[in-house]
C-alpha positions as CSV (number, residue, x, y, z in Angstrom):
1,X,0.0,0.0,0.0
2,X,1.5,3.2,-1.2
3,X,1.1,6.4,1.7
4,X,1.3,9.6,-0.7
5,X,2.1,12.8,0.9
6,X,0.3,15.9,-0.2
7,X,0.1,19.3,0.4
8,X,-3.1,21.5,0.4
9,X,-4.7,24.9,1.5
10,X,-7.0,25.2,4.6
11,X,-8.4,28.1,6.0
12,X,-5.7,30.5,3.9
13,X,-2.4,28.1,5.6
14,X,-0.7,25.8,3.7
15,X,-1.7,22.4,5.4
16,X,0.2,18.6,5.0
17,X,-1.7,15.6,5.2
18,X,-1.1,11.5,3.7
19,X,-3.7,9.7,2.2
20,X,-3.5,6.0,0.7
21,X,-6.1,3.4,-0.3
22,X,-9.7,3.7,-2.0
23,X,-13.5,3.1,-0.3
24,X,-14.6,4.4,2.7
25,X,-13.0,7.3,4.4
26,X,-11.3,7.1,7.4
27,X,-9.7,10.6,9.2
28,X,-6.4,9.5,11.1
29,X,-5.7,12.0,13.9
30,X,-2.5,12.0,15.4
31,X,-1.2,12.3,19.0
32,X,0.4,16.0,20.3
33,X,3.9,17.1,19.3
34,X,3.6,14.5,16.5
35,X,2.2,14.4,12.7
36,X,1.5,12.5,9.8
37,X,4.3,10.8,8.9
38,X,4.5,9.1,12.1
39,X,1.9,7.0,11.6
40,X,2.4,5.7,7.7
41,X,2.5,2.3,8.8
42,X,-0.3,2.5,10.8
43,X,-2.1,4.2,7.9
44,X,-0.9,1.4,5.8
45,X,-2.6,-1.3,7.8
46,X,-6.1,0.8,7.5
47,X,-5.8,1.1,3.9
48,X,-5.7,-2.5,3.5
49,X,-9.0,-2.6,4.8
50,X,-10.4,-1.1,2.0
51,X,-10.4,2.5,3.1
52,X,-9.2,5.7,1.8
53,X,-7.3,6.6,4.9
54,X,-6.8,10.9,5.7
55,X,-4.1,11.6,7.8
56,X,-3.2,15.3,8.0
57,X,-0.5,17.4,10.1
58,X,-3.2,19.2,12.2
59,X,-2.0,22.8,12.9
60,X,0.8,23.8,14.4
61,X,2.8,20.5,13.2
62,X,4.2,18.9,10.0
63,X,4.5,22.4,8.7
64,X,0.8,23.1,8.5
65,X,-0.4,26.5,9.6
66,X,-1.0,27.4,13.1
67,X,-4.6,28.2,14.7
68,X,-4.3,32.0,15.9
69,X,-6.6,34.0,18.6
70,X,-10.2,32.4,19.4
71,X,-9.1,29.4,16.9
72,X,-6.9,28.1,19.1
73,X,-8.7,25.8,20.7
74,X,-10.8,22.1,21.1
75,X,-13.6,23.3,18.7
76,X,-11.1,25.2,16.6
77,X,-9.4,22.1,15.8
78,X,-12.6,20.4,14.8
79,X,-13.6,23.0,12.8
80,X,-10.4,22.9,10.8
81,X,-10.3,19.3,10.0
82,X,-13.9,19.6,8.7
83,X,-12.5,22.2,6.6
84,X,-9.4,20.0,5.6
85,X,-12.2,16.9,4.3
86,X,-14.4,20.0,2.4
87,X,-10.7,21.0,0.4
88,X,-10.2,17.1,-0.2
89,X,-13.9,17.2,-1.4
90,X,-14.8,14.7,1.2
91,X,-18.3,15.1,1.6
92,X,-19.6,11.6,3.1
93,X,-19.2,10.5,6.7
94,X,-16.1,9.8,7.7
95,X,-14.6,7.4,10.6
96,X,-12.6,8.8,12.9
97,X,-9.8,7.5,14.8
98,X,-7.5,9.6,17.0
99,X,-5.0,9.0,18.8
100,X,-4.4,10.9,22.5
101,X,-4.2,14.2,21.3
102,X,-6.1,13.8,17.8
103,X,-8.6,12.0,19.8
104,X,-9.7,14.7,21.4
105,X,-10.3,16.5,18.3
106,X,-12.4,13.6,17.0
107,X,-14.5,13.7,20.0
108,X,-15.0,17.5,19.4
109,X,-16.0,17.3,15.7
110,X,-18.3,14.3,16.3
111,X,-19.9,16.2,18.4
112,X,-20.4,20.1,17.0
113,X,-20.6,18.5,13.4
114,X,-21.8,14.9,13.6
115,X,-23.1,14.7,9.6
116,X,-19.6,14.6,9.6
117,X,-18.7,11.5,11.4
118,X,-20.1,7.8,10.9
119,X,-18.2,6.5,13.7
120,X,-15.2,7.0,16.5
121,X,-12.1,5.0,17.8
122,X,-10.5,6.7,20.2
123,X,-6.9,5.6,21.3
124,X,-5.2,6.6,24.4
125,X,-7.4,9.4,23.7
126,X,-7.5,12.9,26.2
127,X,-10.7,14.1,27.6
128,X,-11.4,12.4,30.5
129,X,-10.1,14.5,32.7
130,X,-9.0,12.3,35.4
131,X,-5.5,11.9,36.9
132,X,-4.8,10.3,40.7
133,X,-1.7,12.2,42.8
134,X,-1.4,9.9,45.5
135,X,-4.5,8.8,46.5
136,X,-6.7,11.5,45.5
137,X,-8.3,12.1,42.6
138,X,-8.2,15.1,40.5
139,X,-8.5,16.8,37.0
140,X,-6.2,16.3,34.5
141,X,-5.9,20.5,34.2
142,X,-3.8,19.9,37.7
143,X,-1.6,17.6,36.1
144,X,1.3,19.5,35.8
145,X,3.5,19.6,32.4
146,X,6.7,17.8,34.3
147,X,4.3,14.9,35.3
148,X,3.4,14.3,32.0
149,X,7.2,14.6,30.8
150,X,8.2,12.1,33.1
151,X,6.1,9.6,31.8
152,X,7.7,10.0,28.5
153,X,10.4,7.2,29.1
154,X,8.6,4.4,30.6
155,X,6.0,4.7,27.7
156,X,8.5,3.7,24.9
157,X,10.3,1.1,27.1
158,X,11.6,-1.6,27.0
159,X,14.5,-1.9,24.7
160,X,12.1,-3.9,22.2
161,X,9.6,-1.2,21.7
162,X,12.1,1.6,21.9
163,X,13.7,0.4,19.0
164,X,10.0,0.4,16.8
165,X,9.0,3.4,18.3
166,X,11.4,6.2,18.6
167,X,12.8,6.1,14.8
168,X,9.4,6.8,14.1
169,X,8.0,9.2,16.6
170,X,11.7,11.3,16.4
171,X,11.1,11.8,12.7
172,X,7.8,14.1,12.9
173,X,8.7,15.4,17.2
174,X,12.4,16.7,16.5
175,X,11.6,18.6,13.7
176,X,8.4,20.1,15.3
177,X,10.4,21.2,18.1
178,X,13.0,23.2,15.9
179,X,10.0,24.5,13.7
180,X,7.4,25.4,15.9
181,X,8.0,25.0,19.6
182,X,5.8,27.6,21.2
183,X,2.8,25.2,19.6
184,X,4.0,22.1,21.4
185,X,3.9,24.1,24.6
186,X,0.7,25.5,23.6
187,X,-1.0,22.3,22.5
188,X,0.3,20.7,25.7
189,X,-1.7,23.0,27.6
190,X,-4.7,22.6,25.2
191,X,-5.4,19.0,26.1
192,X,-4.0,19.1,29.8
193,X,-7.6,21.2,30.2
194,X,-9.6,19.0,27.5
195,X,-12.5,18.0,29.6
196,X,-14.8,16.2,26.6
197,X,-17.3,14.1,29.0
198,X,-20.4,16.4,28.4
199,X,-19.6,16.5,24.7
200,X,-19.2,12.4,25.1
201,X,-22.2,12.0,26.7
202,X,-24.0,13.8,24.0
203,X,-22.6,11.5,21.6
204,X,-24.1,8.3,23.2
205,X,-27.1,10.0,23.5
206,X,-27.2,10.4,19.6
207,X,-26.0,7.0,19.5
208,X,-23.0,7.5,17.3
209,X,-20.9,4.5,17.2
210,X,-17.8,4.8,19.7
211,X,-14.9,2.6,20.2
212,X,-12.6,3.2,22.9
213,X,-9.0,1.7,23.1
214,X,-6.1,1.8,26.3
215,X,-2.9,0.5,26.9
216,X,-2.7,-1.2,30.3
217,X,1.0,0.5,30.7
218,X,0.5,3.9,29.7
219,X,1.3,6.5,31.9
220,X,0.8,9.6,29.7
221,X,-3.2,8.9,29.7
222,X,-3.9,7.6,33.3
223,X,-6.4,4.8,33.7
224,X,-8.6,7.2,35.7
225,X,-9.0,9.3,32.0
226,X,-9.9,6.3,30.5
227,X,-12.4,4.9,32.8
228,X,-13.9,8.6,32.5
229,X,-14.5,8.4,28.9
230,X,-16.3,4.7,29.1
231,X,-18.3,6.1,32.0
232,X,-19.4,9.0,30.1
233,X,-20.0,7.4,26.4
234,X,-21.2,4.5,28.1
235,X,-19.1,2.2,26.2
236,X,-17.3,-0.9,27.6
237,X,-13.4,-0.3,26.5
238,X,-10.8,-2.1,25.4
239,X,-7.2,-2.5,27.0
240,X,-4.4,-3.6,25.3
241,X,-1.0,-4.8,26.5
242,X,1.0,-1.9,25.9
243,X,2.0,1.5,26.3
244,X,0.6,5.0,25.0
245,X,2.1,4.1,21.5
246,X,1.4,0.9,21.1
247,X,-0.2,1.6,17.8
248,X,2.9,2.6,16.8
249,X,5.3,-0.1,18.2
250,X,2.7,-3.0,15.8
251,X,0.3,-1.1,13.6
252,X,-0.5,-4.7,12.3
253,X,-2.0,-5.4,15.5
254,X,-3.7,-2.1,15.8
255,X,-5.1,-3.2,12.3
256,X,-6.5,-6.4,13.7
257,X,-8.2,-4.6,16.5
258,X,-9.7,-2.2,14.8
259,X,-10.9,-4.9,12.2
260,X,-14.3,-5.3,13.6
261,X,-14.5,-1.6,13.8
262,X,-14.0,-0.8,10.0
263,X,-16.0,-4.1,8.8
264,X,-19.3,-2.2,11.1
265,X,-18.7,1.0,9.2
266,X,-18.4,-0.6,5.7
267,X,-21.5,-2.2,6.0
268,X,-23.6,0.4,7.4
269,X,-21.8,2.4,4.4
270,X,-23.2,-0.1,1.8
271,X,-26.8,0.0,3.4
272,X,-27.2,3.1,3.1
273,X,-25.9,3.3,-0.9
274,X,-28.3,0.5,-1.3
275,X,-31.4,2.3,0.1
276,X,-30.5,5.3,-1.5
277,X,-30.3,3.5,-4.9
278,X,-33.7,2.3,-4.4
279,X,-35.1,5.4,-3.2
280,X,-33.7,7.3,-6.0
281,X,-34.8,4.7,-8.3
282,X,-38.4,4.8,-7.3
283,X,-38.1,8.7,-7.7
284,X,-37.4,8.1,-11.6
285,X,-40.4,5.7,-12.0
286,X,-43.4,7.8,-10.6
287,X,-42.9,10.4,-13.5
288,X,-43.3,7.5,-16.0
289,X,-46.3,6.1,-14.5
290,X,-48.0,9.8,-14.6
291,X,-47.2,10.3,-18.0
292,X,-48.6,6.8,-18.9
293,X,-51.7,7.4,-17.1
294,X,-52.3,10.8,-18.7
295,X,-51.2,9.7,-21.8
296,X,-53.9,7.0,-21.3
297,X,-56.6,9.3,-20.2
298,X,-59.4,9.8,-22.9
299,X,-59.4,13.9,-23.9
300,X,-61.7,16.0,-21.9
301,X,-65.2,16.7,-24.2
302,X,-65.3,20.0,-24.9
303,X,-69.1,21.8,-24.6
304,X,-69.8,23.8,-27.2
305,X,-71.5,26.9,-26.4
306,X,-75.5,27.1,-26.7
């Protein structure tokens, strides 16, 4: 499977993304201080599915354009990515899977634009808002930036993972750092605060399909976050031996368990071409049948005046 990079305009900002396969789309977010090229082998292993799999540098990485003033935020995010899929001409539902970070903007666009989105799987995803000091509880905004730094190590160890990982996450983070590092300090902070439990509570309510994925040794997303976003979406989820970029260390196995996921989506997809077809091709017959009927229809005796 071939992963094409691409460049494109969004919102007036030159903007990078990848795309490979053909069928169904799928948006691939990606996690903070990272981008697209990161996760070609991960988009690789959806595009064998049978999906045309979107996987842009959001902004602020990967050389796309930063989000300035009141656009700098959750719902400015969301609102660029929708704009990303309307300058790609995207205009079915896509799924969307993001990844810590980028799941936090999936959640966020499912939810203020959900013609947009057919389904969600979130990985490792922010928004919970949850994080234990000790033995107390509190929100993730507490968390301080440190905390979350010195989680860093123990999520790409041991020696086995480092070795898939870091090759792949160093070629998108270092260059982000030297290009742009006031937006990995600023997007940092961004989903530190992301509380998305009201917006994922909405979503359940709608009954937008969710799938929501953790890895039993991450320390970057605390168990207590991901607990949080089951409780609110009320969805059962899914832990997976590994850390917060497991998807990264196998992406074939990250394939496999989001199989079922994909297969779902296709088929409501084809359903819904099929009862369009017929709808649309009931449409075409009922002119026919009223010009058969009128042309059918003795003409109407005309009474000469007396």
């Amino acid at each position: 499977m071939i992963v094409v990079n691409q460049r494109t305009w969004v919102q007036g900002k030159p903007a990078a993304y990848s795309v490979a396969g053909e069928g169904m789309p799928v948006v691939l977010l990606h996690g903070w201080a990272l981008a697209q090229h990161t996760y070609r082998k991960v988009i690789e292993a959806i595009a064998e599915q049978g999906c045309l799999v979107i996987a842009p540098s959001m902004p602020g990485f990967g050389g796309t354009g930063d989000l300035v003033g009141d656009a700098f935020s959750m719902s400015g995010y969301a609102k660029w990515v929708a704009d990303l899929l309307d300058a790609l001409e995207i205009d079915e539902p896509a799924v969307l899977v993001g990844h810590s970070f980028g799941g936090g903007v999936a959640i966020k666009l499912a939810h203020d634009m959900p013609s947009r989105v057919r389904s969600l799987v979130l990985v490792n995803s922010i928004g919970g808002s949850a994080w234990r000091s000790g033995r107390t509880l509190r929100s993730a905004a507490e968390r301080p930036l440190w905390d979350w730094g010195l989680h860093f190590p123990g999520d790409v160890w041991p020696m086995r993972q480092a070795t898939r990982v870091l090759p792949v996450v160093f070629e998108d983070l270092l260059p982000n750092l030297l290009r742009n590092p006031r937006a990995i300090v600023k997007v940092a902070n961004l989903a530190r605060r992301a509380d998305l439990r009201a917006e994922l509570e909405r979503l359940r309510d709608r009954g937008i399909p969710i799938t929501i994925l953790w890895a039993s040794r991450d320390g970057i997303i605390p168990r207590e976050s991901f607990e949080a976003l089951c409780v609110a979406s009320g969805v059962e989820g899914t832990v997976i031996d590994g850390s917060h970029s497991w998807l990264l260390a196998d992406p074939q196995q990250f394939g496999e368990v989001i199989t079922n996921d994909v297969r779902v989506a296709q088929a409501a997809r084809d359903l819904e071409r099929s009862l369009d077809h017929t709808k649309q091709r009931g449409l075409r017959r009922v002119p026919t049948l009223r010009r058969r009927a009128s042309a059918a229809r003795p003409p109407a005796r005309r009474r000469d005046a007396e």
